[in-house]
C-alpha positions as semicolon CSV with decimal commas, in nm:
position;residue;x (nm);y (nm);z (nm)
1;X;-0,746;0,432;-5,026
2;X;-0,529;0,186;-4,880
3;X;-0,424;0,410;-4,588
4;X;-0,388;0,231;-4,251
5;X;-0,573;0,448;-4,019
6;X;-0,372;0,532;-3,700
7;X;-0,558;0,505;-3,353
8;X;-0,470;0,732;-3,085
9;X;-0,563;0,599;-2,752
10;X;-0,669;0,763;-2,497
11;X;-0,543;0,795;-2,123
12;X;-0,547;0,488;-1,968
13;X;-0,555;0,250;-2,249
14;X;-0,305;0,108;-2,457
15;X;-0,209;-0,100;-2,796
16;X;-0,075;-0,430;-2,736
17;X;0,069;-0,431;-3,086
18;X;0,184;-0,219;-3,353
19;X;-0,142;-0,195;-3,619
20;X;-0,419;-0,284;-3,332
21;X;-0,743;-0,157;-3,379
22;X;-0,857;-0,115;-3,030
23;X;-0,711;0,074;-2,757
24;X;-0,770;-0,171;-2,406
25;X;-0,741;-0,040;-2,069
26;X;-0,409;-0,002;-1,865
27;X;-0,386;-0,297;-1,633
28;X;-0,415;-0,224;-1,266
29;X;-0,059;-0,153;-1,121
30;X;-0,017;0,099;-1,462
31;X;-0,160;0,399;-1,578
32;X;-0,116;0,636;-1,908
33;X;-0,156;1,046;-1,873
34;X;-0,145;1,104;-2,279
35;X;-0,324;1,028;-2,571
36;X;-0,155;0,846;-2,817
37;X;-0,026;0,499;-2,899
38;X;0,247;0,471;-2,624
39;X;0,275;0,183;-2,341
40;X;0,079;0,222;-2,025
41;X;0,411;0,297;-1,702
42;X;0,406;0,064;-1,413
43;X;0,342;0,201;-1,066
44;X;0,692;0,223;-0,920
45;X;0,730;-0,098;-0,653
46;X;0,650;0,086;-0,335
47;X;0,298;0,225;-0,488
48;X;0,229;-0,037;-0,698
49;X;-0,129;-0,101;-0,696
50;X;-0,381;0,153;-0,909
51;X;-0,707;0,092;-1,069
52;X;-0,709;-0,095;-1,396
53;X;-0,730;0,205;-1,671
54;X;-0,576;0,463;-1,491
55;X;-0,468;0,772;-1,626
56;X;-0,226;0,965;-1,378
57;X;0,008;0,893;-1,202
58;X;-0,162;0,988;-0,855
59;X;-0,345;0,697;-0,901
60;X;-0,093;0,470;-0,818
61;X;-0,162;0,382;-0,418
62;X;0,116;0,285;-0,148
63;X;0,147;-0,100;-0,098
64;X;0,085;-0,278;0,238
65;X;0,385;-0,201;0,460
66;X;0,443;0,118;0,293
67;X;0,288;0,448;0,494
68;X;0,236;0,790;0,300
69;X;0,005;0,970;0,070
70;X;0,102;0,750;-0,238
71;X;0,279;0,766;-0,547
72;X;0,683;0,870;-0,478
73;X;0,575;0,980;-0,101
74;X;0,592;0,601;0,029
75;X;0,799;0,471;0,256
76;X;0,878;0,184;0,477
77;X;0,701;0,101;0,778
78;X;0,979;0,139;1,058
79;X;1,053;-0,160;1,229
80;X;0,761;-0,223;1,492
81;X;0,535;-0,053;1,275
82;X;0,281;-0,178;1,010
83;X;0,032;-0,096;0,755
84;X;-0,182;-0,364;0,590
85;X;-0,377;-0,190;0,362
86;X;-0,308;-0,080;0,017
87;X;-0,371;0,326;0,005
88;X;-0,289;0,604;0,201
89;X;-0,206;0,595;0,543
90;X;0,057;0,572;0,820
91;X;0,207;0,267;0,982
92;X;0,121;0,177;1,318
93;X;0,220;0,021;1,634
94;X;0,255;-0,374;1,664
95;X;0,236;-0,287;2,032
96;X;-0,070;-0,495;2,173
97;X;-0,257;-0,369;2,455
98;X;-0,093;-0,444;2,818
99;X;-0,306;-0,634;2,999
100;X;-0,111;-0,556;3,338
C-alpha cells in the first residue's frame, strides 16, 4: 500500500520525469537499446537523423553531405563531392555533363 510503482520502459521510449507514468517514444535523431528508465542517446552529429522510437543504435542514418553506411562509418563528402540524402550512400561528383 502506498508503494510507488516503478515503470520500466522499453527500448525506444523514455520518462521525461522522475515518477512519470508513461514511457513516450525516443524522438527522431535518438534511440534507447535497454529497458529501463534511462534517457533516450542522441545520434552523434554526422548520423543524426533516425526514426522517432528507435531502439539501436544502427538506426541512426548519415546526414546529407555525409557518405557511408551510417552510424560511426560517416564521413565527409570530399570537396567536389556531394550527397543530399539522409541514409546510406556515397558522395558523388558535382561534375555536370560536358556538353563539348
Amino acid at each position: 500500500l502506498g508503494a510507488e510503482r516503478t515503470i520500466a520502459c522499453a527500448p525506444g521510449s523514455s520518462k521525461l520525469f522522475a515518477g512519470a507514468q508513461n514511457c513516450p517514444l525516443c524522438r527522431a535523431g535518438s534511440y534507447k537499446p535497454t529497458w529501463g528508465t534511462g534517457n533516450c542517446t542522441l545520434c552523434p552529429e554526422i548520423a543524426s537523423y533516425s526514426p522517432r522510437g528507435s531502439h539501436m543504435f544502427e538506426n541512426c542514418t548519415c546526414n546529407r553531405g555525409y557518405g557511408g553506411e551510417n552510424r560511426s562509418a560517416c564521413y565527409p563528402c570530399p570537396p567536389g563531392t556531394y550527397k543530399n540524402f539522409t541514409g546510406p550512400g556515397v558522395c558523388s561528383s558535382c561534375l555536370g555533363v560536358d556538353t563539348n
